[in-house]
C-alpha positions as CSV (number, residue, x, y, z in Angstrom):
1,X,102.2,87.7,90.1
2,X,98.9,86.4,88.6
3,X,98.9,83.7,86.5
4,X,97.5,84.5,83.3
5,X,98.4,82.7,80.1
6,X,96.7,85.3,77.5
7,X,96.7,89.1,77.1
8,X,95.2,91.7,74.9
9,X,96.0,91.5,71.1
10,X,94.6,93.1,68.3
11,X,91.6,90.7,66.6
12,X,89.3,91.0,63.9
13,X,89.8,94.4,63.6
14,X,89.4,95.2,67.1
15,X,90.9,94.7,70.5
16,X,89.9,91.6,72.5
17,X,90.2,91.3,75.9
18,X,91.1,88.1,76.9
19,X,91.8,85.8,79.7
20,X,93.0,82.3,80.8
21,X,94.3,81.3,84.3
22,X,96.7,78.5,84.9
23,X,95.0,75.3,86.4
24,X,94.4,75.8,90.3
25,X,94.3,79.1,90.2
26,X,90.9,79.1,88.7
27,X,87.9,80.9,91.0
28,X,90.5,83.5,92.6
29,X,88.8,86.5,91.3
30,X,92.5,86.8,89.2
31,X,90.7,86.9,85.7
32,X,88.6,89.7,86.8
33,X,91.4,91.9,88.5
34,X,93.5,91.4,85.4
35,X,90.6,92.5,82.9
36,X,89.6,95.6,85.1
37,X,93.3,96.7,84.8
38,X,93.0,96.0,80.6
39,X,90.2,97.9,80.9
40,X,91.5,101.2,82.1
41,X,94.8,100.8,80.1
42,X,92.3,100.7,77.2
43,X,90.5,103.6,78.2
44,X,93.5,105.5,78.5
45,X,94.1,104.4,75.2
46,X,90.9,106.4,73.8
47,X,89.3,102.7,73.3
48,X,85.7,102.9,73.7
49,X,84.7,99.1,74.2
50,X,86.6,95.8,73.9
51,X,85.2,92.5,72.8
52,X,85.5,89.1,74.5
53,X,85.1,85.7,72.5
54,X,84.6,82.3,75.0
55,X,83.6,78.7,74.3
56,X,80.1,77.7,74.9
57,X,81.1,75.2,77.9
58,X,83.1,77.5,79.6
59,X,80.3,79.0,82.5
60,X,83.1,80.4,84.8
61,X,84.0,82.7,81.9
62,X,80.2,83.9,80.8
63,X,78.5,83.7,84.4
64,X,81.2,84.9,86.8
65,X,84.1,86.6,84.9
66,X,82.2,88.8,82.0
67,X,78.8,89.1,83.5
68,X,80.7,90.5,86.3
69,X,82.7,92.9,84.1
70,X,79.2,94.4,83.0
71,X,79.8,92.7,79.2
72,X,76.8,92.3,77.1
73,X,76.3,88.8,75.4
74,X,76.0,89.3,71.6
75,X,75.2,86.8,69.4
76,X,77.7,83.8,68.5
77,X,80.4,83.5,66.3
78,X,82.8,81.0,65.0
79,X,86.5,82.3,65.9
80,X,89.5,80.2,64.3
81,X,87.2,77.8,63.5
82,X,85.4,77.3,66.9
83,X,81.9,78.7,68.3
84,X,82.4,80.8,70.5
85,X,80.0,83.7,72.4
86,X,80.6,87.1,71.8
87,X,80.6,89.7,74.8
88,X,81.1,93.7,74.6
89,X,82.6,95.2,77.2
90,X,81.6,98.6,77.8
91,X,84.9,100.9,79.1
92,X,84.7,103.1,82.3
93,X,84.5,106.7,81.4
């Protein structure tokens, strides 16, 4: 079972794909696995992209985990009252 604290919800008028891990289980490649599967369910879904919003100080999340999902960085925003980065993720055809 992976240990993900967060799933897909309907934000802002779009769907965000998002992703947090339990402490300790943090650099398994779970985040990534998860998205990949959120990413074909959306497809299936006739979505065309999904959005990601992290905090600035959270690398892991912008280096390994989006970056490596092929999500383009977009320009900040301020979600629920926090900065965050923006990234558009691109769905598999």
């Amino acid at each position: 079972m992976i240990p993900m604290l967060d799933s897909v919800r309907l934000v802002l008028r779009g769907w965000r794909n998002g992703w947090s891990l339990c402490k300790g289980f943090e650099g398994k490649g779970y985040a990534i696995e998860a998205a990949r599967r959120v990413q074909l369910w959306a497809h299936e879904k006739g979505l065309q992209a999904l959005m990601s919003f992290v905090h600035p100080e959270n690398l892991p999340s912008q280096s390994s985990v989006a970056k490596r999902l092929g999500a383009t960085l977009l320009s900040p925003t301020i979600l629920r009252g926090e900065p965050r980065l923006r990234f558009r993720h691109i769905l598999p055809s």
